[in-house]
Structures are given as C-alpha cells and as structure tokens.
Steps between C-alpha positions, in 0.01 A plus 500: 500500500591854618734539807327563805553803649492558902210721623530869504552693801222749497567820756225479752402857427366398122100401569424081387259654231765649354763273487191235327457779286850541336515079498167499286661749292774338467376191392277636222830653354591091466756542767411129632511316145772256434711615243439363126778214401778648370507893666729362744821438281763735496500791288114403462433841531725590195336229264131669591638875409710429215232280327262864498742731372634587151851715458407754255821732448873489667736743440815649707289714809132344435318203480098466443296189521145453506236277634148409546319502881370104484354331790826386673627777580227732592404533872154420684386822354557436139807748453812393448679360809753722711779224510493501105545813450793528756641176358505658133623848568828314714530270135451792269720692654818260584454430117471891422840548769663212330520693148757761658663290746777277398438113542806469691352710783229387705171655571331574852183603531536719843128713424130374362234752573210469343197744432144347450295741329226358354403172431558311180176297449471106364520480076688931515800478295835646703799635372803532720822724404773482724740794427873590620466804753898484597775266479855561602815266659257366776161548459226505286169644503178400278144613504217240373180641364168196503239729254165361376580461090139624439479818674887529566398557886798464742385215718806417677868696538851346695838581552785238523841566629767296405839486672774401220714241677830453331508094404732273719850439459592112580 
C-alpha cells in the first residue's frame, strides 16, 4: 500500500480546471499505481539498469557499454526514460573516472548535466562512450555520449565532475 501523501496546496490564482487537468494527467502517466513487489528494495534501481546493459570495451580514459531500449525503462511515450539515462551516464562515467584515479582516493561527483536531444525509441540499440576530458590532483572531468547503434545519432550527451578526495587516514 503506497504512503499517503497530504493534499497539495494549490495557489488560489491556478483555475480548478486546471489543477483537475494536471491530476488526470498525472494519473495516466501511472503516478497513482502501487509499486510492483520488489522496486522498493534498496539499490532496486541498480538491479533494473544493470540487468539491460552489456560492458563492451574498458581501457585507461574510456569505457563503452551498450544496451537495448525494453519496456522498463522507456517512459509513457515509448523513448527511453530520463532517469535512465541520467542514472547510466553518473555509472559510466564514475567507472570511466575510476580508470585514472587511484583506488585509494575517493570519488565525488560535484556536476551531472545532462542534454536530451532526441529520443531513443523502444527495441533502438544505444551505445554509450564515456571518455576522459581532464583529470589532475583533484578533479576529474568525463563526457558520456548515448548514440543510436543504427544510425550512430547522438541521442543523449553529459558531463560528470568528480572531486578526487584523498582516502582517510585512521
């Protein structure tokens, strides 16, 4: 059973059709289902991405994986979800940051930004390249590329900032 929530404070300025409008959008988007068993577990999240994509190629400054847009993670509009492609660039590119930085520093991630482009639709094919801009003493920098494998389309671009931390002392 989902937690209930308190009922929104609506500004008396926005009209009552329009407030019934954005709940009746909001509830085709699902946003009044109970979650399926199991999605509530931690690291849940993690389990769903990890189980769609395939590390193709690591080496010291770059790391490419690939996957295919299923059903899970695609949005309302049958393109692949916003929070999946966010969640996979910040992966792909602590795992790209982690082949220059040493183990015995920690890694921060002080920047995401991500640019949507264009949609990658359900069954399209998506390779992602994360690639070493910069790295020096305390930070590192990596751009993440999401292209459609069939027409090699850039779909989706980020930009991660890592702050090296130097590893505790105790």
């Amino acid at each position: 059973m989902p937690p209930t929530a308190a009922p929104a404070i609506v500004s008396p300025e926005v009209p009552p059709e329009q407030v019934a409008r954005f709940d009746r959008f909001l509830s085709a988007l699902g946003n009044a289902a109970e979650l399926p068993a199991g999605t509530t577990s931690k690291d849940s999240f993690s389990d769903l991405i990890r189980g769609f994509v395939e590390v193709d190629r690591i080496e010291r400054g770059r790391v490419s994986c690939s996957f295919s847009v299923k059903p899970p993670i695609v949005n309302p509009y049958k393109g692949l979800h916003g929070g999946v492609v966010a969640s996979l660039a910040e992966r792909v590119s602590t795992a790209c940051a982690r082949t220059v930085v040493p183990e015995d520093r920690e890694l921060f991630l002080g920047e995401l930004s991500t640019s949507y482009l264009s949609a990658a639709p359900l069954d399209a094919e998506v390779v992602v390249v994360a690639s070493l801009v910069r790295s020096g003493r305390n930070i590192t920098v990596v751009c993440v590329e999401f292209r459609l494998k069939q027409t090699g389309k850039l779909a989706y671009t980020a930009h991660a900032t890592f702050f090296n931390l130097p590893g505790s002392k105790l």
